[in-house]
C-alpha positions in Angstrom: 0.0 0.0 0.0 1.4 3.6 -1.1 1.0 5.8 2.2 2.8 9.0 0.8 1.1 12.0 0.5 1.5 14.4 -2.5 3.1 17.6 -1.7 2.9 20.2 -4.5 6.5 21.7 -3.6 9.0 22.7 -1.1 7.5 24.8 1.8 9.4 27.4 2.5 7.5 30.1 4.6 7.3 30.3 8.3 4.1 29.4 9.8 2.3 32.0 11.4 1.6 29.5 14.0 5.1 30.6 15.2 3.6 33.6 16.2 -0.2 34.1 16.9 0.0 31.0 19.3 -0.1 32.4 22.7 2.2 29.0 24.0 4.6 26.3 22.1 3.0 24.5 19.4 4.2 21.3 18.9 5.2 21.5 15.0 4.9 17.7 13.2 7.3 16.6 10.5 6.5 13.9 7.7 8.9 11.7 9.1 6.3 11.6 12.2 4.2 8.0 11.8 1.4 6.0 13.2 1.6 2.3 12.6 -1.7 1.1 10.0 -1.4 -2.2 11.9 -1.3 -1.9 16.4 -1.3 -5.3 17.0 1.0 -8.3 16.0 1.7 -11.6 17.4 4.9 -12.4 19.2 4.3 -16.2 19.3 7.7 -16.6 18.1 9.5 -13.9 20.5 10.6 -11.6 16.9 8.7 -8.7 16.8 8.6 -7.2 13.4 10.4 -4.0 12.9 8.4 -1.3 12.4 10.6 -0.1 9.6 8.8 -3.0 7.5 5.5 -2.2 8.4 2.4 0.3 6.9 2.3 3.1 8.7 0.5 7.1 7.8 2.0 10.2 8.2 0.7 12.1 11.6 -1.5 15.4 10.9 -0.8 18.6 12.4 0.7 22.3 12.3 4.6 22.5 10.3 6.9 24.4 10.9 7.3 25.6 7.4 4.2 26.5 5.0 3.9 26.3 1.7 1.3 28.8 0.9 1.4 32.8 1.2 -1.5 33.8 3.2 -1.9 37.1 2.2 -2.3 35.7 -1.5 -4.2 32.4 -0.9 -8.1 31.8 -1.5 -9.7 29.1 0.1 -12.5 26.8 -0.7 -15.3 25.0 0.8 -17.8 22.1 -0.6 -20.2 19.6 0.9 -21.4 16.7 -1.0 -24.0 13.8 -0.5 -26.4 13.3 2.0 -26.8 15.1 5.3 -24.6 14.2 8.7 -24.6 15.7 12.0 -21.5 18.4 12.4 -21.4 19.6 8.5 -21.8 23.1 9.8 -19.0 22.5 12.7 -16.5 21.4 10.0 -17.4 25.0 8.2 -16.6 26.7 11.2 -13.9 25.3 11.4 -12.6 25.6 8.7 -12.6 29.5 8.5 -11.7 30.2 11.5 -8.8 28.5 11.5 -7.9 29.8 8.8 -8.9 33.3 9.4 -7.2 33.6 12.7 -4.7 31.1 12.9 -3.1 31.5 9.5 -4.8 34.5 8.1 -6.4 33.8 5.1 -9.2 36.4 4.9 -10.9 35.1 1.3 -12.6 31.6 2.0 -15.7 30.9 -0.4 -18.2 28.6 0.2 -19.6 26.4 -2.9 -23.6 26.3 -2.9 -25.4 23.0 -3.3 -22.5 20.3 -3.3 -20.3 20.2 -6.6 -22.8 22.3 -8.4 -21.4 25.2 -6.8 -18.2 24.7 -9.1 -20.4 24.9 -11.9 -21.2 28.2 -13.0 -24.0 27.1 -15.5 -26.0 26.4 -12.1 -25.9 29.7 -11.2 -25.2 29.2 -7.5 -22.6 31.9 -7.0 -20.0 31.5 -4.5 -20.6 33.0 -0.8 -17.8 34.6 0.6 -17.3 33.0 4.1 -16.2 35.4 7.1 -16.0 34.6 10.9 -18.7 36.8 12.0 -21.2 34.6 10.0 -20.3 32.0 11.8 -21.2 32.3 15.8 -23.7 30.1 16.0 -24.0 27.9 12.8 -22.9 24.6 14.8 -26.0 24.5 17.0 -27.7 24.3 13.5 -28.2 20.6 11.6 -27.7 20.7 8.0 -25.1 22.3 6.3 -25.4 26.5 5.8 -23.7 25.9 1.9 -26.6 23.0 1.0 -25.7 19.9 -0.4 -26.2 18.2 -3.9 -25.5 14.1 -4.9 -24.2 12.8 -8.3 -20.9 13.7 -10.3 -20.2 16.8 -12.2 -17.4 17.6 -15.1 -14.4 17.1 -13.7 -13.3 19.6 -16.3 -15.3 22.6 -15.5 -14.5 22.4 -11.6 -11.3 22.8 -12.1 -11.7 25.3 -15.1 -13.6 27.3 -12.1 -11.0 26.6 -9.6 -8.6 28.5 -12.1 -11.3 31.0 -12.5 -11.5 32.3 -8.7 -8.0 31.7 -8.4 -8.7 29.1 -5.3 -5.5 27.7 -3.9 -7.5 25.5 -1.6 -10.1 23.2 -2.0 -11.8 21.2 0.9 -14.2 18.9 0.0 -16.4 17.4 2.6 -18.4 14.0 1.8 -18.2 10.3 1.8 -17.4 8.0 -0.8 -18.7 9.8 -3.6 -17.8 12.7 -3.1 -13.9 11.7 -1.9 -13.6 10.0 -5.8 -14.9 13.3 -7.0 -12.0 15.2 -4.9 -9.3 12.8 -6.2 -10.1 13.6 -9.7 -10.1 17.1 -9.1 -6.8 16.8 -7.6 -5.7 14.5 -10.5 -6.6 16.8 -13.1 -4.7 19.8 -11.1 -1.7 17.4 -11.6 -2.4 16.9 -15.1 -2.2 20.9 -15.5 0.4 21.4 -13.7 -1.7 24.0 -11.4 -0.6 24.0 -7.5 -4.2 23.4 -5.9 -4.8 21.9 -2.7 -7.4 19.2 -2.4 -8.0 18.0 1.0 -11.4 16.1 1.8 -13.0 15.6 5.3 -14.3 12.5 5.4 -18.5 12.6 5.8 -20.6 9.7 6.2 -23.0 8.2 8.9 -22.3 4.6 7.4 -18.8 4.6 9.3 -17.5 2.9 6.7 -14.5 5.2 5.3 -11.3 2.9 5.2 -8.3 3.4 7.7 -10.3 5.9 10.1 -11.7 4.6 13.7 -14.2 6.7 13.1 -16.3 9.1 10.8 -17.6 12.6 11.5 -21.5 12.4 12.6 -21.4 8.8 13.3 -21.3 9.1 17.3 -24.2 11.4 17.4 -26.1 9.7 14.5 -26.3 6.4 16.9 -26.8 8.4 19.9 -30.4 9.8 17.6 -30.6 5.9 16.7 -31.2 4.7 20.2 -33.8 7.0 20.7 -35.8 5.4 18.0 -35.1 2.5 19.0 -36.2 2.8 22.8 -39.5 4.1 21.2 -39.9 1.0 19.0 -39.4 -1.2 22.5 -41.7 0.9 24.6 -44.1 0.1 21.3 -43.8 -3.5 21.3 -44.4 -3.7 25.2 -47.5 -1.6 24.8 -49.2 -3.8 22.5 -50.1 -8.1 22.6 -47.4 -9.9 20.9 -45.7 -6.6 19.5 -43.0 -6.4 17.6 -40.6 -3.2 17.4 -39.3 -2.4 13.4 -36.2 0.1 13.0 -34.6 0.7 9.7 -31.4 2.3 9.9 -29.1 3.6 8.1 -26.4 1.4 5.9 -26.0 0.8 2.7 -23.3 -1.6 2.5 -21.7 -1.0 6.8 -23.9 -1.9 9.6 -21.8 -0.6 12.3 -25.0 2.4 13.2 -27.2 -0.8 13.7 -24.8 -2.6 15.8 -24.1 -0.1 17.8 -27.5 1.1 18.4 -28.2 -2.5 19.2 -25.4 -2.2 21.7 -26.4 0.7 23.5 -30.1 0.2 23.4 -29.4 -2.9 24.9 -33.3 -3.7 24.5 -32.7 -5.0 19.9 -33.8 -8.9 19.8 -33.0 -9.1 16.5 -30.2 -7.0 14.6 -30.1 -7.1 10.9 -27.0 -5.8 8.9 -25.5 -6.1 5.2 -22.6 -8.2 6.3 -24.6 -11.1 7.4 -26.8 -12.8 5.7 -30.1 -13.9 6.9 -33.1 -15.9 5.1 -37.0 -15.4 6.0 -37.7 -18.4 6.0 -36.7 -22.1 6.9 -37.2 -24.0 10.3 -33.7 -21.5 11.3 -34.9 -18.1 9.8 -35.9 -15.0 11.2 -39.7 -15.4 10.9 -39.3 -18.8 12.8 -36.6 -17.4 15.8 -39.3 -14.2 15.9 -42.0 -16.4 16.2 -40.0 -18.4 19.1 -39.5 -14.4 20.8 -42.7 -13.3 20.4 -44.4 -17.1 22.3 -41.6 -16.7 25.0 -42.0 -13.2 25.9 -45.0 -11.5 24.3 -42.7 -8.6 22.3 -39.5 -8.4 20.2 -37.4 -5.0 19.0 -35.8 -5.5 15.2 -33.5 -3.0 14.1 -32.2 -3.5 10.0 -29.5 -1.6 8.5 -31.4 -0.4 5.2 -28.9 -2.5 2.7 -29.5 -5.9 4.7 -31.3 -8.7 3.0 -31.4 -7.0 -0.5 -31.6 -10.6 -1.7 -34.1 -11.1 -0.3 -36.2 -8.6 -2.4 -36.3 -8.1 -6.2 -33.4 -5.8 -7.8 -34.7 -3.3 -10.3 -31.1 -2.1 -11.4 -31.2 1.0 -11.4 -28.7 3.8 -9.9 -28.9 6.9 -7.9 -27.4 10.1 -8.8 -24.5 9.2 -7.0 -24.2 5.6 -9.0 -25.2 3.6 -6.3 -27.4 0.8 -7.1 -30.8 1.4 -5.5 -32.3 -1.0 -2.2 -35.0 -2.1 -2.0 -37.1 -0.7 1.0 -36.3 -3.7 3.4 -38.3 -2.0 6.4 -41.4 -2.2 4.5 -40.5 -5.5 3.2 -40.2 -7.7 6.2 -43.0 -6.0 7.7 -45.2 -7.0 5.2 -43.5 -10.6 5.6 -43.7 -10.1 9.1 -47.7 -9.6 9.3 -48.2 -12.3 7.1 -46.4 -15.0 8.8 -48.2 -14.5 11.9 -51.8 -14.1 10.4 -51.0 -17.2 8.4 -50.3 -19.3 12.0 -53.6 -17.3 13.3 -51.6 -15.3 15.6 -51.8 -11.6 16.3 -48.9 -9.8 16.1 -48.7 -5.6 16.4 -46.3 -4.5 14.1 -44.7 -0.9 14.9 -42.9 0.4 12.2 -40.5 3.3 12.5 -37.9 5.1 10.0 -36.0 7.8 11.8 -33.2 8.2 8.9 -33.8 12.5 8.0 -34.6 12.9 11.3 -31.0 11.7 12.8 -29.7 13.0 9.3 -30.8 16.7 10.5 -29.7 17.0 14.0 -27.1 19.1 15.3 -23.8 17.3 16.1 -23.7 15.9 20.1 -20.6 17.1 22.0 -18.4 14.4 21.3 -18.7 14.9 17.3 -18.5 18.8 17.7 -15.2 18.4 19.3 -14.3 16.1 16.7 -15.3 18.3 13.8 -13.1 21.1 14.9 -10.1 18.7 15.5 -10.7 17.4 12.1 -10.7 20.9 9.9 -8.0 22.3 12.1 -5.7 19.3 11.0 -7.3 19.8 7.4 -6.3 23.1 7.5 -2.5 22.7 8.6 -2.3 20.1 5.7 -3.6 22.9 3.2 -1.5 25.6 4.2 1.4 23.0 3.8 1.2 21.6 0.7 -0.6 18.7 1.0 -3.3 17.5 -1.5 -4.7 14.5 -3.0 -5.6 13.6 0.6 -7.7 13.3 3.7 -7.5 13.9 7.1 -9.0 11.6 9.3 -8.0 9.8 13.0 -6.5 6.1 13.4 -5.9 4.8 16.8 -6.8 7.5 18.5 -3.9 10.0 15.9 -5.4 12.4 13.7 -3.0 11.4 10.6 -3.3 12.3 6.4 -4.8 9.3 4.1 -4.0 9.5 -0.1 -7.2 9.6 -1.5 -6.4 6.3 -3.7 -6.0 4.9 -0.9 -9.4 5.2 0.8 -11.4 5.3 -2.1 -10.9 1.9 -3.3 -12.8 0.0 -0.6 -15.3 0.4 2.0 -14.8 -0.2 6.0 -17.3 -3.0 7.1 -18.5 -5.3 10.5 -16.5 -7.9 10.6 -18.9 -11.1 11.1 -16.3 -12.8 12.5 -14.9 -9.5 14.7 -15.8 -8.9 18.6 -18.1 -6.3 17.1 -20.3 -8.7 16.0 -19.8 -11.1 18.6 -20.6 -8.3 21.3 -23.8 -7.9 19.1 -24.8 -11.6 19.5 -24.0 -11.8 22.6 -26.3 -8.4 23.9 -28.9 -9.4 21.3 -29.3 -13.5 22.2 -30.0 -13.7 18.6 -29.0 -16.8 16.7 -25.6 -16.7 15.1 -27.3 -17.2 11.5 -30.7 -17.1 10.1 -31.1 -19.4 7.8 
């Protein structure tokens, strides 16, 4: 795996850090490292030398810049669906480098990549500190938000246009290939652009990061519904508790709400498969619940059991193939299993995904959020691109976009994720 990070030239200025930091700031080099792998096994008594192992390059101020900030322009973009602490990372993001490095022109791009279009008309909204007090008790994002490509051509034709040094890009998947080819085409042009992308996505599943942005507090939301859906199912004769959640192709917010609810029978993720029916299924281990105890609580991670269901083929606008609705699906299934054994069963449905979408970040992520554009920042001003900024055991270090884009992070089945799952749940280890 190629962990170096791009760097569009020697930097040569002296941060400014040097001097509008009240006490010492501790500078990082390049040659400062954080191992990709914290664990071997020493069942022989040789360790391996860490020389020979992957590691990433730690995040933070340098000592020397590479930008002039009294002649860089800055730019901000947010892509895909909404998360919980998109308007922190804006804040961040200008203040830090309004009053840390002093670059006074920062633009914000309306409505995703769009904004980098100018046949869209959404013109560019000058950023300043003063506009941004209060925008982190907000959900949302204040620049909007757009999915689906955009000519890689005309961004950067736009990018020339404005004269933007620096280009954040805020998103998940999507929108971090999108970034990589803006930064690709720079190269091809031979313009010195930084592109730096904040990782964004509920789904936890960006490669190489412990965690994503909005993912704490997005679980946090999850639990709620998910309390609702048990207080539902005791409240009614043989009830059962539906959740869908979010998770496409990750079910790490399902496992974790099913964790910290500590009330989920049944958690259902994209990792695992599970069958309907069968004397092993789900219907049969729900109907087993539901004559035991009178209730049950399931909580499905929306791109579980999609073979379950007929696939139409067809794509979003970010070219992901479409689910299936699988809430609606196995309650349906659901309802008629039990009405075909003559049993009543009270089915309460519940879909909280724009509503935990929407909310404000929680503490933990808002923290978080300004710890990530901070280090995004420093990487900027240094000469950094083609690469993200993210936090690996517990180190905020810099990611090549190539790198993170070619896979997704996932629940291990055979992990002590899972397994603390199984164990909280008392669900079956298969459903078959």
């Amino acid at each position: 795996m190629e962990t170096k990070i791009e760097s569009l030239g020697s930097a040569r200025i002296r941060s400014p850090l040097h001097h509008v930091c009240t006490s010492t700031v501790r500078f990082r080099t390049d040659a400062d490292r954080v191992l990709m792998e914290d664990q071997f096994s020493d069942a022989e008594g040789v360790r391996d030398p860490a020389s020979d192992r992957v590691s990433f390059e730690v995040a933070g101020p340098r000592d020397q810049i590479f930008f002039d900030p009294a002649r860089t322009t800055a730019g901000i973009v947010t892509c895909g669906g909404l998360c919980p602490g998109l308007n922190d990372i804006i804040r961040g993001l200008v203040m830090e480098l309004h009053y840390r490095y002093g670059v006074t022109r920062t633009y914000g791009f309306r409505y995703g990549f769009e904004g980098l279009i100018p046949r869209y008309g959404h013109n560019p909204w000058p950023l300043k500190p003063e506009a941004m007090d209060s925008i982190h008790s907000f959900g949302g994002t204040i620049l909007g938000t757009s999915r689906g490509p955009q000519n890689i051509g005309e961004i950067v034709d736009f990018l020339e246009e404005l004269d933007v040094n620096l280009l954040f890009v805020v998103g998940g998947d999507g929108s971090l290939r999108g970034a990589n080819e803006i930064s690709q085409e720079l190269r091809r042009r031979g313009q010195q652009k930084s592109v730096i992308g904040i990782p964004k996505t509920i789904d936890n599943d960006i490669m190489y990061l412990d965690k994503s942005f909005g993912f704490e507090t997005a679980f946090a939301e999850a639990v709620k519904a998910v309390t609702c859906a048990h207080v539902e199912a005791l409240g009614s004769r043989n009830g059962v508790g539906l959740v869908k959640l979010m998770g496409r192709d990750s079910g790490f917010i399902t496992s974790f709400a099913a964790l910290a609810g500590n009330v989920v029978n049944f958690a259902l993720i994209p990792e695992v498969r599970f069958e309907l029916g069968g004397p092993r299924g789900l219907l049969e281990a729900l109907y087993y619940r539901i004559s035991r105890r009178k209730h049950a609580v399931i909580v499905v991670a929306e791109g579980a059991g999609q073979h379950l269901m007929e696939a139409a083929g067809a794509k979003d606008a970010s070219g992901n193939r479409k689910l299936g609705d699988i809430g609606m699906f196995l309650k349906e299934s659901i309802g008629t299993f039990f009405k075909e054994r003559r049993t009543e069963c009270n089915i309460k449905y519940i879909d909280p995904s724009y509503i935990i979408r929407s909310v404000p970040a929680s503490p933990q992520d808002n923290v978080y959020c300004s710890r990530l554009a901070q280090n995004a920042v420093h990487a900027a001003m240094a000469g950094k691109t083609g690469m993200l900024v993210g936090r690996w055991h517990g180190t905020f270090i810099h990611l090549p976009l190539d790198v993170v884009t070619k896979g997704r992070r996932k629940v291990d089945p055979a992990g002590e994720l899972w397994h603390s799952v199984l164990e909280t749940t008392g669900q079956p280890a298969e459903l078959f």
